[in-house]
C-alpha positions as CSV (number, residue, x, y, z in Angstrom):
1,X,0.0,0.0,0.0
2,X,0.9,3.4,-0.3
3,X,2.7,5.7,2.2
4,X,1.3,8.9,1.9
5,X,1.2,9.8,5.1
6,X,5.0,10.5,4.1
7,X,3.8,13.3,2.1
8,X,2.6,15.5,4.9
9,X,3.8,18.6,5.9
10,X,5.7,19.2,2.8
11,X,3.2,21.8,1.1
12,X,3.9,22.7,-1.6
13,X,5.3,19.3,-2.8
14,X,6.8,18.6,-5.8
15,X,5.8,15.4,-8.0
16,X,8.6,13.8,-10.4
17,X,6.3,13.2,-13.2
18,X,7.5,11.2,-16.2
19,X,3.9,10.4,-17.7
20,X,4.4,6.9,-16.8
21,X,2.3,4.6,-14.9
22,X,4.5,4.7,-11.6
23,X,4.5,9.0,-11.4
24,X,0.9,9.0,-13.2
25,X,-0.8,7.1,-10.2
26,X,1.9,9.2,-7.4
27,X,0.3,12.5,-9.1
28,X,-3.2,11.1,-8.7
29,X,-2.6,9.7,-5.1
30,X,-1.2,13.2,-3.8
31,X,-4.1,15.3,-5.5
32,X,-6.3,13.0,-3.2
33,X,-4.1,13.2,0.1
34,X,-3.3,16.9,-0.4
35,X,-5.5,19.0,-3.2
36,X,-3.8,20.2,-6.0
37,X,-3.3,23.6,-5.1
38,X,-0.3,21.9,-2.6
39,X,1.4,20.4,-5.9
40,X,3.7,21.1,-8.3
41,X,4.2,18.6,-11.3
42,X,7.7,18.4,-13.6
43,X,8.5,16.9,-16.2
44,X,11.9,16.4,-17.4
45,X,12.5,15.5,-20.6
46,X,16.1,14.5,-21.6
47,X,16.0,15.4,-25.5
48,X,17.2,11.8,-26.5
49,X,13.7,11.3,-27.8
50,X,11.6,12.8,-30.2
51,X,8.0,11.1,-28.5
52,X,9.3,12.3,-25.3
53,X,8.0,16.3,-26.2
54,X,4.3,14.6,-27.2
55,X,4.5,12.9,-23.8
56,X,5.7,15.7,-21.6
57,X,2.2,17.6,-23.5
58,X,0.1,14.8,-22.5
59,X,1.8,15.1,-18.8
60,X,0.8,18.8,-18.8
61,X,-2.8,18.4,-19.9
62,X,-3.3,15.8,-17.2
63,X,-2.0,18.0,-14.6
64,X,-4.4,20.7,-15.6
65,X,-7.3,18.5,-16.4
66,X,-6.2,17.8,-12.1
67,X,-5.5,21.9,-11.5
68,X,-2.4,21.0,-10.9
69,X,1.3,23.3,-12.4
70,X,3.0,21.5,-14.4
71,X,6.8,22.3,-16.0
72,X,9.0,20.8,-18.3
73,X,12.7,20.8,-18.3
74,X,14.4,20.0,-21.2
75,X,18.1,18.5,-20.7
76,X,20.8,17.9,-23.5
77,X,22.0,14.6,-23.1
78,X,23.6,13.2,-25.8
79,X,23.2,9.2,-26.5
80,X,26.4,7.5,-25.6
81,X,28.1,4.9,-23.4
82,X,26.1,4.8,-19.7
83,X,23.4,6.6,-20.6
84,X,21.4,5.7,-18.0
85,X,23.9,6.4,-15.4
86,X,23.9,9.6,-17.3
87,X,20.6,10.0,-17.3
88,X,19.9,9.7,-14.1
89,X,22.2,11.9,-12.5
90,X,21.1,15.1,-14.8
91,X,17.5,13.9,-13.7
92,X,18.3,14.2,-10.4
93,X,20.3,18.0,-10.5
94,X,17.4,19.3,-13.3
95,X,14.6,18.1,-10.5
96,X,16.6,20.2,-7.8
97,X,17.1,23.2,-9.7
98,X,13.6,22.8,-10.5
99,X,12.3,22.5,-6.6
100,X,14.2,25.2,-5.7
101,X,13.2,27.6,-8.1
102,X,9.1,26.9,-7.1
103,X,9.8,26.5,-4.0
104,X,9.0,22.8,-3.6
105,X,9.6,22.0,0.0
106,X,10.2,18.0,-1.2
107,X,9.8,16.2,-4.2
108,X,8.3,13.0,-4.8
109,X,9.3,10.4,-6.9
110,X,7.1,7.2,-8.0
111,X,9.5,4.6,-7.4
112,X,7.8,1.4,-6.7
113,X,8.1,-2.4,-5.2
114,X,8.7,-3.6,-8.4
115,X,11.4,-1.2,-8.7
116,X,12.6,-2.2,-5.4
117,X,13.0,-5.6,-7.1
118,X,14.6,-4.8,-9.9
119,X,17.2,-2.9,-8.2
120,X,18.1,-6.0,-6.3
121,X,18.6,-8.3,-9.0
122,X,20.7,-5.6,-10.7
123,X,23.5,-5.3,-7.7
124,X,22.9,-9.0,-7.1
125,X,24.4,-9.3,-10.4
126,X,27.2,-7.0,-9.8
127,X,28.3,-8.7,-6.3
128,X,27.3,-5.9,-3.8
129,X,27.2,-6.0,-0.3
130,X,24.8,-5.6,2.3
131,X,24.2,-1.7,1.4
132,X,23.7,-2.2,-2.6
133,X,21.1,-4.6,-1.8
134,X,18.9,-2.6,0.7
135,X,15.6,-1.8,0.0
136,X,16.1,2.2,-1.0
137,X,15.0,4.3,1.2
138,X,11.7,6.4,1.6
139,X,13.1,9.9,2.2
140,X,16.7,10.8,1.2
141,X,18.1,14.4,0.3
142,X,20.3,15.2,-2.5
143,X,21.7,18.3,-3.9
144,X,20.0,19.7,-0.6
145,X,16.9,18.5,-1.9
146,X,14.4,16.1,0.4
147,X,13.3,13.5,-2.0
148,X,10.4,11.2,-1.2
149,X,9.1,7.3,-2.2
150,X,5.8,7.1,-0.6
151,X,5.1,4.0,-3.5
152,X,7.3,1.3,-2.4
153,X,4.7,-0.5,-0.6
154,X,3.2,-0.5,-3.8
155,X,2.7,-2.8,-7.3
156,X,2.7,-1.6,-10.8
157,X,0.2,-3.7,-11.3
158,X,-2.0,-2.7,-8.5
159,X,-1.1,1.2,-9.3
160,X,-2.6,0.5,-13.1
161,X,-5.3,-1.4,-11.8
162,X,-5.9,1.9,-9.8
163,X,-5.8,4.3,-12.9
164,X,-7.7,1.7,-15.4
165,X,-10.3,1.8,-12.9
166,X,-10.5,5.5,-12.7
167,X,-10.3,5.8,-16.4
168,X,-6.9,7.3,-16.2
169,X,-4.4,6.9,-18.9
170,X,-0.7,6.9,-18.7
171,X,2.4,6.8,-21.5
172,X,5.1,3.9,-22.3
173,X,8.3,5.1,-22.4
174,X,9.5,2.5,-25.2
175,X,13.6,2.2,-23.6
176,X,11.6,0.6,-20.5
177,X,11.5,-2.1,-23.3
178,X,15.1,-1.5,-24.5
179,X,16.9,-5.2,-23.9
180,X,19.7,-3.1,-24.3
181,X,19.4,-1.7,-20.5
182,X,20.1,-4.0,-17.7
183,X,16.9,-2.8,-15.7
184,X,14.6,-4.1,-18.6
185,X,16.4,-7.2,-19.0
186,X,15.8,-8.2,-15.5
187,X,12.3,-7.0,-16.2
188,X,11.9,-9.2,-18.6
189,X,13.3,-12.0,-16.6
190,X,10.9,-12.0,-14.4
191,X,8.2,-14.5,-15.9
192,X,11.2,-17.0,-15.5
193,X,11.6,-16.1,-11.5
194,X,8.2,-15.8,-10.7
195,X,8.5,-19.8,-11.8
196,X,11.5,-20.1,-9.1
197,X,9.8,-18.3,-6.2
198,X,11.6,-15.0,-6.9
199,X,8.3,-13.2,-6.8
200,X,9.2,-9.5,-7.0
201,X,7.0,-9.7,-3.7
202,X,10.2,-11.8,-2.3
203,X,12.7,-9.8,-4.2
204,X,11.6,-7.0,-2.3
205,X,11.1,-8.2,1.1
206,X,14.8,-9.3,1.2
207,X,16.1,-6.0,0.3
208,X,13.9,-4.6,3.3
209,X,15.8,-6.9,5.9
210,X,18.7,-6.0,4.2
211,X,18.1,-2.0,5.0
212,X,17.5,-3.9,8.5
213,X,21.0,-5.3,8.1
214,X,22.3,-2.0,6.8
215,X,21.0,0.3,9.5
216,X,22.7,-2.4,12.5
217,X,26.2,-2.4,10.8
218,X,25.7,1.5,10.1
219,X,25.9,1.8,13.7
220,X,28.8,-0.4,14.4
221,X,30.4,1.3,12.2
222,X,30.0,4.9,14.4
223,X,30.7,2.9,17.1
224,X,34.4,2.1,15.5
225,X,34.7,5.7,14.2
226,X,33.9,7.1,18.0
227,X,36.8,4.5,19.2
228,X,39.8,4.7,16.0
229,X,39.0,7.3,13.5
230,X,39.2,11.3,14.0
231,X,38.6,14.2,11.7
232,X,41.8,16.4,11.0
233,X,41.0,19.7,9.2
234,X,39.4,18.2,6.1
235,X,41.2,14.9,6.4
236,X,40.0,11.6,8.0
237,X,42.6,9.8,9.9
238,X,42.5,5.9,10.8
239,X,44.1,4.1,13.7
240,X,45.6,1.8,11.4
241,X,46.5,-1.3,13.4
242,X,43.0,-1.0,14.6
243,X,42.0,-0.9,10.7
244,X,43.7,-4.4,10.2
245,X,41.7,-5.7,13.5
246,X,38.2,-4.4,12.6
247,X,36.0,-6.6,10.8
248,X,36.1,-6.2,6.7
249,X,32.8,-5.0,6.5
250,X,33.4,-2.6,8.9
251,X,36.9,-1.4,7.4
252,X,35.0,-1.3,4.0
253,X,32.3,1.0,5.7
254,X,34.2,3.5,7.0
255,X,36.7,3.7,4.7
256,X,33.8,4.2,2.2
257,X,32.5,6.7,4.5
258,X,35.5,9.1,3.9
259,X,36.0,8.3,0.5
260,X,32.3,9.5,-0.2
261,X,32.1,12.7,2.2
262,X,35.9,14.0,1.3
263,X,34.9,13.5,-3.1
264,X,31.7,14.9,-2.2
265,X,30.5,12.0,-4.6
266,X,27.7,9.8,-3.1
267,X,28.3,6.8,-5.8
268,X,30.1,4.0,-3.3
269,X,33.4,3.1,-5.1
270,X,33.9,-0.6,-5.6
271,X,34.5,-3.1,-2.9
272,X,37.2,-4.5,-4.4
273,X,39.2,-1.2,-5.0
274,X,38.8,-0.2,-1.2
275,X,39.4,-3.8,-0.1
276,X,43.4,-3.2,-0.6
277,X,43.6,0.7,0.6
278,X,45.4,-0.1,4.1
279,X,47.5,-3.1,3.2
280,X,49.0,-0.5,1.0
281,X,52.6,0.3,1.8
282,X,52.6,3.9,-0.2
283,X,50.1,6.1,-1.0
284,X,47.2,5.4,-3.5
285,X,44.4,7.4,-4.9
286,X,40.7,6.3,-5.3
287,X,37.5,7.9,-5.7
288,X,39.3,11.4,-6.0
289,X,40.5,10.8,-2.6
290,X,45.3,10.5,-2.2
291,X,45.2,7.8,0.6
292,X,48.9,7.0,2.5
293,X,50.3,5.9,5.8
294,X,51.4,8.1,8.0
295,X,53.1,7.7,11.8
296,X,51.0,4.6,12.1
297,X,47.5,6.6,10.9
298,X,46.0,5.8,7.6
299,X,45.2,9.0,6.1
300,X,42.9,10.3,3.3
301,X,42.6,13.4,2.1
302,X,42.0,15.3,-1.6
303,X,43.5,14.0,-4.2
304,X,45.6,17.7,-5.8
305,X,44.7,16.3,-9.4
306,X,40.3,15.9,-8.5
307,X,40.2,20.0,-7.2
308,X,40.0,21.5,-10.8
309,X,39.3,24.9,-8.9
310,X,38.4,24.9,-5.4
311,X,37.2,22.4,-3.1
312,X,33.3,23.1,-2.4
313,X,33.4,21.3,1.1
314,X,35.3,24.3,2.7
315,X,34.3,27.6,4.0
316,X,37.1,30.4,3.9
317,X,36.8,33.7,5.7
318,X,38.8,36.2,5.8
319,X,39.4,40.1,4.1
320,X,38.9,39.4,0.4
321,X,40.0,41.5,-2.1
322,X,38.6,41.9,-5.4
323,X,41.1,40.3,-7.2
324,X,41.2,37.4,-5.1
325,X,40.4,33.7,-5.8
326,X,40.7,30.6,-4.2
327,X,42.0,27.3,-5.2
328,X,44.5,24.3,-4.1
329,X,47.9,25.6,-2.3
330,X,50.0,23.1,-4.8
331,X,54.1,22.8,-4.3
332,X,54.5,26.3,-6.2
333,X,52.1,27.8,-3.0
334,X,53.8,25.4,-0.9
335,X,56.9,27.0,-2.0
336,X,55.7,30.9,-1.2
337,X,54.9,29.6,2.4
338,X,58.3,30.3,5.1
339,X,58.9,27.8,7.4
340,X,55.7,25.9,6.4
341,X,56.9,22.8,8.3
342,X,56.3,24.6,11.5
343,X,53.4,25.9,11.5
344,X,51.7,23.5,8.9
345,X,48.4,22.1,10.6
346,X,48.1,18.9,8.0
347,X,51.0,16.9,6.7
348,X,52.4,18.0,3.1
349,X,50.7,15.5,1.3
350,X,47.5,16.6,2.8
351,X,48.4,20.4,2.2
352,X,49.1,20.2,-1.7
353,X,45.0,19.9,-2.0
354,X,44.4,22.3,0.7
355,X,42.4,25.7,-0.2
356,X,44.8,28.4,-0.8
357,X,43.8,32.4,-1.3
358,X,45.7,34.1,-4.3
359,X,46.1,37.2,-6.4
360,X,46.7,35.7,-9.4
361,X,50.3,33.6,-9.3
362,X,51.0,35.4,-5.7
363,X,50.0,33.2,-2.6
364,X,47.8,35.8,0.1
365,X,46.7,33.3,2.7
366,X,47.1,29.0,3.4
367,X,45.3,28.9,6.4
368,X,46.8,25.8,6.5
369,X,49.6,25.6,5.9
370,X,50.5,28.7,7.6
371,X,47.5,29.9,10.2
372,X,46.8,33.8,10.6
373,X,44.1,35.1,12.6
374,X,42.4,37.0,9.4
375,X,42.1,33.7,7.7
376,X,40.1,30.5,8.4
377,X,39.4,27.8,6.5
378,X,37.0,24.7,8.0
379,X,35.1,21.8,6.4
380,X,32.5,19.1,7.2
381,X,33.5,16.1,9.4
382,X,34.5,13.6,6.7
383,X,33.4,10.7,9.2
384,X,29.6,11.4,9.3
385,X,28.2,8.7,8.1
386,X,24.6,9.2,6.8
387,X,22.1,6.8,4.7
């Protein structure tokens, strides 16, 4: 059944609406729970397809046949290799813009069970862990944007069974029967695991004990952070003979963890790639992120080579001139900084990446690599690990 007792108290709400069953029946659902004058409707249409302008139309006039606004956002996504990857991460930044600029204080999105399903079978087939196979979650934010599932409760079947019998029509997006794209072959598939017992009703309620399993080892994981791991001006620093004790699906977690929050990039890298970070003997880079040992720590910080201009996770306060801009202190910034080995706050492999103030090749402030009291520079705690 539905959740949309999820959807309350975010007036006006935003609904992600693709013309689809799935968003079709979310739209209909939240005119019910909340009257359409508390909804906003998008489209976003990703210019790959010509039928994709006639459907974002059809969207529109439903929403008004509703009285609900309705937008469409056109994107310029070019076909190519992982387009759905691509896809879905310009989805996700258009809908954000979009909810900001109507002032949408969530948006909804009409993900369902059978998409629950699926997604399962997908990382299944890639080898994930306990995480990747986790039911998604109802409410998550990105781009400091609340996003909400109230559907995956819900069927596709039962949702069409829904609009059929209110005489409610919806469009087929024909790449939903693309064999091309890994989704629709395990969509396809399913007549063959329905046979097995692999019921996207099963498929489903095994990803929700999984986000059980997820949320205990989420806390273990804090518990091992609050015991051998510590923030250090940007940088996340491991006790790392504590690192070779801890269990591997903790050491994967937390390692994860910083990689994630320090790249600002919420796409988990591999488990294989982080498996070897701290039997390393030297320094290695992943996920954006230089990783070395150092006086028995493991440290990661920013890899110099990911900042193409300046590193959105800090903050930097101090009397700026007009001139002025900020980006990484490098070894030529390094090299405008007396006595940095003194007053340095981070180790130099760690201060190559840090945020530097110039005027144009001249170095102003490192805050550092060389603290002043008219500069600061701080950033998040890259051990805050968040679902």
């Amino acid at each position: 059944m539905p959740n949309l007792t999820l959807l309350q108290g975010h007036v006006p709400l935003g609904i992600a609406l693709s013309g689809g069953s799935d968003s079709t029946a979310l739209l209909v659902l939240a005119v019910d729970a909340l009257g359409p004058e508390n909804l906003r409707a998008v489209t976003i249409d990703h210019g790959l397809r010509n039928t994709a302008v006639e459907e974002a139309s059809r969207a529109g006039e439903m929403c008004k046949s509703l009285g609900v606004s309705h937008d469409i956002v056109t994107l310029n996504l070019q076909d190519g290799g992982d387009l759905q990857a691509r896809a879905r991460a310009a989805r996700y930044e258009a809908l954000s813009d979009w909810a900001k600029r109507v002032g949408a204080r969530a948006l909804a999105l009409g993900h369902t069970k059978n998409d629950v399903a699926e997604t399962f079978l997908m990382r299944l087939a890639r080898g994930s862990g306990v995480d990747g196979l986790a039911q998604m979650t109802e409410r998550f934010t990105r781009n400091d944007t609340l996003f909400l599932r109230p559907l995956l409760q819900a069927s596709r079947g039962d949702l069409q069974s829904m609009l059929t019998a209110r005489q409610i029509g919806w469009s087929e997006d024909p790449s939903n029967q693309d064999p091309r794209f890994k989704r629709v072959q395990m969509r396809q598939a399913h007549p063959q695991l329905d046979a097995l017992g692999l019921t996207s009703e099963r498929l489903a309620q095994t990803a929700h004990w999984m986000r059980a399993a997820s949320i205990v080892l989420e806390h273990a994981a804090q518990d091992w952070i609050a015991k051998h791991a510590w923030p250090d001006h940007g940088d996340a620093v491991f006790d790392l003979a504590a690192l070779h004790a801890a269990p591997e699906e903790t050491a994967y977690r937390v390692l994860t963890c910083a990689l994630c929050n320090i790249s600002e990039n919420p796409y988990r890298p591999r488990l294989e790639a982080v498996k070897g970070l701290f039997k390393e003997a030297s320094a290695t880079t992943l996920h954006g992120c230089l990783i070395y040992p150092h006086k028995g720590t493991l440290r990661l910080t920013r890899e110099l080579n990911a900042v193409t201009s300046t590193d959105p996770r800090w903050v930097i306060k101090g009397p700026f001139g007009q001139d002025h801009s900020i980006s990484p202190l490098g070894a030529n910034g390094l090299t405008q900084v007396k006595d940095w080995r003194k007053t340095a706050l981070l180790p130099r492999r760690s201060l190559l990446a840090s945020p530097a103030v110039w005027k144009h090749e001249i170095l102003i402030a490192a805050p550092l690599a060389q603290p002043h009291q008219d500069w600061s520079a701080s950033a998040p705690n890259p051990l805050h690990l968040s679902k």
